[in-house]
N, C-alpha and C positions, 0 to 999 in steps of 0.2 A: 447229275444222276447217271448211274449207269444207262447202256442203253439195255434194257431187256424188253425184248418184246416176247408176250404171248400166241403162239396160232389159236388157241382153243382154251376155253374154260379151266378145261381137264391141266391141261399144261401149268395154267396159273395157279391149279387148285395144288400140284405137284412142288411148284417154287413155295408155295405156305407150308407141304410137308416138312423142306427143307428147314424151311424157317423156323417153325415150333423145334425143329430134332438139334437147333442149331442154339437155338435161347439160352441155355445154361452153359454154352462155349463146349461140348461135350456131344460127340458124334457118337452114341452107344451103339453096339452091334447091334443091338436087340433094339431098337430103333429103327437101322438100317435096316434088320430082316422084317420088319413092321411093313416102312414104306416100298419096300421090293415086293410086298406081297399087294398091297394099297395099289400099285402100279398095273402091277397083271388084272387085277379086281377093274380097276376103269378101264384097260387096253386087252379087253379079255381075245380081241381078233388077231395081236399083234404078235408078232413071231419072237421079236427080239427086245423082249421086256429089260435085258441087261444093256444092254446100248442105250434103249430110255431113259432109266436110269442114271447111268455115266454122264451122258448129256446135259440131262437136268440137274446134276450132281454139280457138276464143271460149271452149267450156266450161274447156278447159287452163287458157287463158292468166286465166281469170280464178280457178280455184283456186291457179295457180303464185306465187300473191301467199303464201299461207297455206303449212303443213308438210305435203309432197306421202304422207309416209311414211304416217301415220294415211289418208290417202282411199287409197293403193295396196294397205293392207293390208286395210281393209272390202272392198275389189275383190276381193281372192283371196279375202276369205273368204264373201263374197255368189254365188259360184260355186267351193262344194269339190268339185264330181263332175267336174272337168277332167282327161282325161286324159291319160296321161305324152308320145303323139304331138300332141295338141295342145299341150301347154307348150314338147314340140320345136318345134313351127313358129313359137309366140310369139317362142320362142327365137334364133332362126335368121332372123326377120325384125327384131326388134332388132339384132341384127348385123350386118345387110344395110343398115340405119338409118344407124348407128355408122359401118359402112367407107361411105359414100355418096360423102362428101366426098373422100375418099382421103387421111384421114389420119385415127387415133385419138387422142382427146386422154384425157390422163390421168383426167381429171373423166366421160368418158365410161364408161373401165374401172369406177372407182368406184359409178357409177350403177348397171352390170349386176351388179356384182359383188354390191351392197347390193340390186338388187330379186331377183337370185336367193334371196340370203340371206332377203327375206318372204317366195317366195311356199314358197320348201322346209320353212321352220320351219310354215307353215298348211298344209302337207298334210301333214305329219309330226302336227302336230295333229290330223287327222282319220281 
């Protein structure tokens, strides 16, 4: 497993942007201008929204070599006090992800379909 580690919710919440923008192998601009905007919205204090970015860009791209399943699943379980309106707006922003481009590709269903299915089985866990 690669090593990634998250500081904060937000951070992990930012490697699943990457994740859903990444499902169909397909990095759409209008994607990218989605999660750039997604990033200032959670780091509204933060001065250098484009470095965040890059960073968490670089950090993806370099575990997306390795099995994403294992680092998504230490994610949900390195933050089990999340609550059900937070996992809605994770929710809801992946989705917002997925339609960017204006069209859904089947690999992208799959992708939600299978990280819903980690993160419900680890809070059912706890």
């Amino acid at each position: 497993m690669a090593d990634v580690k998250f500081k904060t919710f937000k951070d992990f919440v930012i490697f699943l942007y990457f994740y859903i923008a990444y499902a169909d192998h397909e990095f759409h601009p209008a994607e990218e201008a989605l999660i750039r905007s997604k990033i200032e919205r959670l780091f509204p204090k933060d001065l250098n929204h484009t470095s965040r970015f890059k960073e968490a860009h670089q950090s993806y791209l370099a575990a997306a070599a390795a099995d994403l399943k294992p680092i998504i699943e230490k994610g949900v379980r390195d933050f089990p006090h999340v609550g059900s309106n937070d996992k809605y707006h994770v929710y809801k922003d992946l989705y917002d992800i997925i339609n960017a481009d204006g069209r859904v590709d089947e690999k992208e269903t799959e992708a939600i379909e299978a990280l819903k299915s980690i993160i419900e089985m680890n809070f059912k866990a706890h």
